[in-house]
C-alpha positions as CSV (number, residue, x, y, z in Angstrom):
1,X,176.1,45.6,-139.4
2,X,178.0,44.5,-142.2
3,X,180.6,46.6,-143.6
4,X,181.9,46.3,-147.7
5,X,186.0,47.0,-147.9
6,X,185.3,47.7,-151.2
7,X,182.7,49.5,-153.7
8,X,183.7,48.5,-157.3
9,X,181.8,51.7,-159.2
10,X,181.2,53.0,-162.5
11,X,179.0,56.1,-161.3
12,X,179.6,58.8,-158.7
13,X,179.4,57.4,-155.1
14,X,179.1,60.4,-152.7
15,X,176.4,59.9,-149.9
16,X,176.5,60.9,-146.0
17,X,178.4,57.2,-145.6
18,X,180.9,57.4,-148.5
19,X,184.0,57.7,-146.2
20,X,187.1,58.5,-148.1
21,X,190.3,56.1,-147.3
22,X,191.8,58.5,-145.2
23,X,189.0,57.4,-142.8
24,X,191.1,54.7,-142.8
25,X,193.7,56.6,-140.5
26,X,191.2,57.9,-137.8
27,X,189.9,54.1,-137.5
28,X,187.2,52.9,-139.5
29,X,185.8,50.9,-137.3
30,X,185.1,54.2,-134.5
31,X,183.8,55.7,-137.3
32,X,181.3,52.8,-138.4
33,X,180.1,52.9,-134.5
34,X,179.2,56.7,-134.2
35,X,177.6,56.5,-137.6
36,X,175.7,53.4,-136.7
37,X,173.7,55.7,-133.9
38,X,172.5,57.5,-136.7
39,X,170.9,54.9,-139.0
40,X,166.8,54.0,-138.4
41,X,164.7,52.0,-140.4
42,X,161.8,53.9,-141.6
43,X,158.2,51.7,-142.6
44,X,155.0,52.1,-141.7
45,X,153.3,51.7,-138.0
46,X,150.2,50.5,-137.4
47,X,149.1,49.6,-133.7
48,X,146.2,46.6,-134.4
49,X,148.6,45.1,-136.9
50,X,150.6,42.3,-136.5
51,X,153.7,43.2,-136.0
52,X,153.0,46.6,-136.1
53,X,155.8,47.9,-137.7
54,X,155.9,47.3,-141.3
55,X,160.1,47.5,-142.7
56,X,160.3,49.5,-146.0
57,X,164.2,50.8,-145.8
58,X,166.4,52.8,-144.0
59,X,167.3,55.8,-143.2
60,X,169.6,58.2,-141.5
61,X,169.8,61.2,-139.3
62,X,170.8,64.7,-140.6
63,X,170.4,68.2,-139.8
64,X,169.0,69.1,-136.3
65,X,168.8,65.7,-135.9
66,X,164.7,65.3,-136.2
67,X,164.9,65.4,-140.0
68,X,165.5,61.8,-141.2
69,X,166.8,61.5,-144.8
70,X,166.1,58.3,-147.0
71,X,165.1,57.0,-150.8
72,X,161.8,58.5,-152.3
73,X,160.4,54.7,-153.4
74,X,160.6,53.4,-150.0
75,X,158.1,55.5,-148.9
76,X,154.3,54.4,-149.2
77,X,152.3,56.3,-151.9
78,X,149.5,56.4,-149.0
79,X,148.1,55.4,-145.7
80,X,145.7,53.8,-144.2
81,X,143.7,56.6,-141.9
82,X,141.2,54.2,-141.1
83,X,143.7,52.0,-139.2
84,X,145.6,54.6,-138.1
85,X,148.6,53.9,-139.9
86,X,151.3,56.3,-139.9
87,X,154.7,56.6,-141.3
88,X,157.5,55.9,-138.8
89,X,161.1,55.2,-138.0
90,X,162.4,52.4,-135.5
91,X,165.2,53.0,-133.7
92,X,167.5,50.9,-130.7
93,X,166.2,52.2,-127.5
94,X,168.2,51.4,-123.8
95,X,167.3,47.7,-123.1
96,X,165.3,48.0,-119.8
97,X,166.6,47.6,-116.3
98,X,167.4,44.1,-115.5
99,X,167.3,42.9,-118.9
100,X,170.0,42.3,-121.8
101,X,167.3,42.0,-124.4
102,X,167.6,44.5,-127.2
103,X,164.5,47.0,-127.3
104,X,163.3,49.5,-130.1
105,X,161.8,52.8,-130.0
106,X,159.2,53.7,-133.0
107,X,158.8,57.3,-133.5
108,X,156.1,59.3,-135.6
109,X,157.5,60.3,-138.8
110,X,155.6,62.9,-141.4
111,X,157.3,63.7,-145.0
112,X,158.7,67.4,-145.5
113,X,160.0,67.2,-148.8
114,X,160.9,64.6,-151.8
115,X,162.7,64.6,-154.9
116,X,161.6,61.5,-157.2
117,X,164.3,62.5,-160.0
118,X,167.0,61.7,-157.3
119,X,164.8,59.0,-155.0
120,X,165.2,61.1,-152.0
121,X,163.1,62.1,-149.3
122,X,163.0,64.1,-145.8
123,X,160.9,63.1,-143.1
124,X,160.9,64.5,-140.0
125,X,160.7,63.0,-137.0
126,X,158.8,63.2,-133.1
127,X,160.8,63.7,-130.4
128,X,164.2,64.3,-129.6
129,X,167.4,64.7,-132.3
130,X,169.2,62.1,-133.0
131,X,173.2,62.1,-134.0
132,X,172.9,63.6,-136.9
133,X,175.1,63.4,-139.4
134,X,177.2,65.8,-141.8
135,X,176.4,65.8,-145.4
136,X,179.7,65.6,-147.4
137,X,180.8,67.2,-150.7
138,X,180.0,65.1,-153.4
139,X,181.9,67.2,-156.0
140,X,185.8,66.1,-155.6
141,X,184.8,62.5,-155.7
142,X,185.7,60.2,-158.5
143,X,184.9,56.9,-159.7
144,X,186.9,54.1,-158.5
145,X,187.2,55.2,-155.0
146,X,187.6,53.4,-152.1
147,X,184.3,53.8,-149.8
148,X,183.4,52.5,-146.7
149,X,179.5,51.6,-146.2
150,X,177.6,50.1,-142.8
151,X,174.6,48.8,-143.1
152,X,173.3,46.0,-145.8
153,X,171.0,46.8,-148.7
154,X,168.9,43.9,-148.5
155,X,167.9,44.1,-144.4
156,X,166.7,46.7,-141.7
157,X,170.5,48.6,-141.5
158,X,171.5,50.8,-144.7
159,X,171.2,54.7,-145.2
160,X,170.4,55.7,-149.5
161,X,171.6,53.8,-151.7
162,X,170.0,54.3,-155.3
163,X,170.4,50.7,-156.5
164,X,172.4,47.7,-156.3
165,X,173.1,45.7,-159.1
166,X,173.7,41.9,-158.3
167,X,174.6,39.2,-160.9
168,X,172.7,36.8,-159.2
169,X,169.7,36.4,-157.4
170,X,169.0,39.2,-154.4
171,X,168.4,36.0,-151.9
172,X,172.5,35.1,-153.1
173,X,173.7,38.4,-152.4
174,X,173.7,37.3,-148.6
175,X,176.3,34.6,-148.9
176,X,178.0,35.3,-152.3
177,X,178.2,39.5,-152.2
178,X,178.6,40.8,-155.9
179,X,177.3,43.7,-157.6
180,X,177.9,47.6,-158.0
181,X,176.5,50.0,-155.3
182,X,175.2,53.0,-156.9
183,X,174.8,56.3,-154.2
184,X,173.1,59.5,-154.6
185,X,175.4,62.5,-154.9
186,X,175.3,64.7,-152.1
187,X,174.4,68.0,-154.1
188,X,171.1,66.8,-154.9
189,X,170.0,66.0,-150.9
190,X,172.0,69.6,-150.7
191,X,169.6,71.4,-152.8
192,X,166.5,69.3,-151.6
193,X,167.4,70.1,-147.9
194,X,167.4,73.6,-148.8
195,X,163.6,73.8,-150.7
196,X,161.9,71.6,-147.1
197,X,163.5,74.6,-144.9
């Protein structure tokens, strides 16, 4: 996971990751690692494809932990019945006994609600919770904070971001990082959370 020290930002930056400096005091980086349990990518899962998961975005945990938050455009308009694809999320899984070899788990996922005015989306998910997060108060937040982010908006590891502005090209962005991250405000997952209940 990569993590960005600093978030230069001209609009509101309030999602479930925005942690305010005084983060800084409880230790960032045991903060980043119980946060990181809670971030899946999401995509599509088809079994006679190859590879059978298909990568769109990510995602994160919230709630009772089975409802999986992310951005409305990363999900597919529709699916494939025919092939059985489904929508799912891919998670780290315990590597298996004997062997230090990462594993992932890929779990069922079925929309509950979306809001495409705010690119946001709840899924959720088969099986057990996972950590879930706590959705924080967008309100008192003001531009120019410092924010704390895991994850990467151009791989398999970031929660919702709304857009990322990068001055060059988005192949650049790995090794020269520029740009202005844009999140959702909170209040609007707030009030969508509250309509999929």
């Amino acid at each position: 996971m990569c993590v960005a020290a600093r978030v230069a930002t001209a609009a509101l930056v309030a999602g479930a990751f925005a942690l305010p400096i005084a983060a800084v005091a409880a230790g960032v980086e045991e903060t980043i690692a119980r946060v990181k349990r809670s971030v899946v990518a999401i995509g599509t899962f088809e079994r006679t494809r190859s590879p059978p998961f298909q990568f769109r975005g990510t995602a994160f945990a919230i709630g009772d932990g089975t409802q999986i938050v992310t951005n409305a455009h990363v999900l597919p308009a529709t699916l494939d019945p025919d092939r059985r694809e489904t929508m799912a999320v891919l998670l780290p899984a315990p590597p298996r006994e004997g062997s230090s070899e990462p594993q992932v788990q890929v779990r069922a996922a079925r929309r509950v609600a979306t809001d495409h005015d705010h690119d946001l989306a709840v899924l959720s998910i088969e099986g057990g919770p996972l950590p879930a997060l706590s959705l924080g108060d967008s309100t008192g937040v003001r531009e120019g904070r410092t924010v704390y982010f895991t994850g990467f908006p151009i791989g398999a590891v970031l929660g919702v971001l709304n857009m990322v502005l990068v001055k060059a090209t988005k192949e650049s962005a790995l090794t020269q990082p520029s740009g202005i991250a844009y999140a959702v405000p909170a209040e609007h997952l707030r009030a969508l959370l509250a309509r999929a209940r």
